[in-house]
N, C-alpha and C positions, 0 to 999 in steps of 0.2 A: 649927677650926684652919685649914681649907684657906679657908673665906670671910675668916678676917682676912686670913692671905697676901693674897688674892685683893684684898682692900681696900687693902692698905699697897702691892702694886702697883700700884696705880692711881691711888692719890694720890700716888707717888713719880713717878711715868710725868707725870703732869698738874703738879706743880713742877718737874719738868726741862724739859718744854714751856713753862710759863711764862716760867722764866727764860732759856731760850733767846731767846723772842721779845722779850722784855724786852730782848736785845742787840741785835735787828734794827734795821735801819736801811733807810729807802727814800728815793732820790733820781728826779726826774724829769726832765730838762734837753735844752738842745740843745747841739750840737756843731760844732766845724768847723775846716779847717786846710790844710796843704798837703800834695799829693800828689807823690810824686820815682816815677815805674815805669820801666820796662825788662820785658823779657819775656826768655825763658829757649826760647834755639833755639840752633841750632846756627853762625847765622851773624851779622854786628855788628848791633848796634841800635842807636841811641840814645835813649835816656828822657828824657821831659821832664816839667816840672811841671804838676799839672793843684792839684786844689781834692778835698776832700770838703765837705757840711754837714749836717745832718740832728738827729735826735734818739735821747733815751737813756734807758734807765731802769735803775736799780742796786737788788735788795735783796740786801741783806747781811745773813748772818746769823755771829755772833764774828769769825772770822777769814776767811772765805770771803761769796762774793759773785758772782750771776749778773746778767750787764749784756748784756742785747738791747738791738739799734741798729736803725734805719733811715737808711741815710746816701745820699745823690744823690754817685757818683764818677768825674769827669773824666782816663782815662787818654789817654796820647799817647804813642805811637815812630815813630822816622824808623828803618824799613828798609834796608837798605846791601843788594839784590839787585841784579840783572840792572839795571833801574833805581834812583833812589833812592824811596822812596815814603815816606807821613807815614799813620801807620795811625792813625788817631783815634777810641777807644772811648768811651762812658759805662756807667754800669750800677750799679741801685739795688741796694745790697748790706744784707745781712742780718747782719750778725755776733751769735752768739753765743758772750757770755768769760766765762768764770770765773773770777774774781779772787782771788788770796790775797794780803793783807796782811801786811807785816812790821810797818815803825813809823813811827808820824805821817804814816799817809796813804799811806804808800808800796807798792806792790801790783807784783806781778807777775799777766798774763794770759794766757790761749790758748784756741783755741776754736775752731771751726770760721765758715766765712764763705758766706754763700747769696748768689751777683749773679743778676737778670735786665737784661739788655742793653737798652741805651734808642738807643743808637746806636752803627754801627759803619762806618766807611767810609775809603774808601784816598784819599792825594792823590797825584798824581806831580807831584814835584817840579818836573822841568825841564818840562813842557805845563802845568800848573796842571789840570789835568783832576780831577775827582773820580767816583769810585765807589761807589756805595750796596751795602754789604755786610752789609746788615740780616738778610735773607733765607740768608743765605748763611754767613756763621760762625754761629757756636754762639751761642744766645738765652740763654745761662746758663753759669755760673762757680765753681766752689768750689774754697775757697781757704782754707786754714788759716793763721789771725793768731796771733800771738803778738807780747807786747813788754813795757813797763814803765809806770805811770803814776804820779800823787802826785795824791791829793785833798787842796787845802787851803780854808782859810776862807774864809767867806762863801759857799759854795756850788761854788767853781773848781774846776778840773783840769786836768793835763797831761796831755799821755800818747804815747809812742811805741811805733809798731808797725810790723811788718813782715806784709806776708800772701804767703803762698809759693802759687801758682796751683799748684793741680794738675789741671785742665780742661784739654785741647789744645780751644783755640778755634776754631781752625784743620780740626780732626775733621770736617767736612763740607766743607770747600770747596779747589777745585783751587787749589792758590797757587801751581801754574805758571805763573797768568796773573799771579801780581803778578812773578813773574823769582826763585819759589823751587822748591827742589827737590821734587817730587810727595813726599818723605816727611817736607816740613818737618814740623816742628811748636813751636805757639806758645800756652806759655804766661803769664800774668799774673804780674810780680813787681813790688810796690808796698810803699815806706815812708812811711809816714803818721805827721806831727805835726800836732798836734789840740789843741785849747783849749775847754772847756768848761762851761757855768756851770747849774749845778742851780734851777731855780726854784719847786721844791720839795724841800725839805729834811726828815726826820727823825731822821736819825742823830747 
């Protein structure tokens, strides 16, 4: 008696698996869109537009769906300090979302996001002078995204997101020289719309 049990669960275990993956669905594609940031201090900023591009991969399984990226992202603020200054980021960011589906395509996401820093450096405005700040902020980023997107046919996708920094970038370096206060602190806040096209399809 205990071996049939033992059998009927296992063959019931191995058709719910089946049919599970029988739902699955994998996509592989690249990506790319516009960048809107601003950072999150305590004195004005202003954000400007940069670029994300990169690549993506989606499996899904029913309703649910993990999508790791690799994406190259161009952030930019003009500091309103002691001077004005133009602080000019990049940084290959890592997101990983998890996606839940409503209907026809439509998905909400969130997930955590991994950046390492590709470039970092200050302009002053009024001398035109530039600073290399590589060394000296923070070589790294994490930054929780969340947003909304819609897969539709032939392979497309939208998607908007927000990633909220929770890194002070700033944690290592005196920004009393840029004309802010020894307790500033600066983090990453970016809105990202995105366009996407899968060039492998299974779902």
């Amino acid at each position: 008696m205990k071996k049939l049990l033992t059998v009927m669960l296992v063959v019931g275990s191995l058709l719910m698996t089946s049919e599970t993956f029988a739902q699955a669905g994998f996509r592989l594609g690249v990506k790319g869109g516009l960048n809107f940031a601003s950072l999150q201090t305590d004195v004005s900023t202003d954000g400007s537009t940069g670029y994300h591009a990169g690549a993506f991969a989606t499996i899904k399984i029913t309703k649910f769906a993990i999508q790791p990226e690799i994406l190259y992202s161009t952030q930019t603020n003009e500091l309103n300090f002691a001077q004005v200054q133009e602080l000019r980021t990049s940084y290959v960011n890592i997101p990983v979302m998890v996606k839940f589906y409503l209907i026809q395509g439509i998905n909400l996401q969130a997930g955590p996001q991994f950046g390492f820093t590709t470039l970092s450096e200050v302009k002053n405005l009024s001398t035109d002078n530039t600073e290399d700040l590589k060394d000296e902020l923070s070589g790294s980023d994490v930054s929780l995204a969340f947003g909304a997107g819609v897969d539709l046919p032939f392979g497309l996708s939208v998607t908007a997101r927000y990633n909220l920094g929770l890194s002070d970038i700033a944690a290592d370096y005196d920004i009393v020289d840029i004309g802010a206060a020894s307790d500033e602190q600066l983090k990453n806040q970016v809105f990202q719309v995105s366009v996407g096209y899968a060039f492998i399809k299974t779902d």
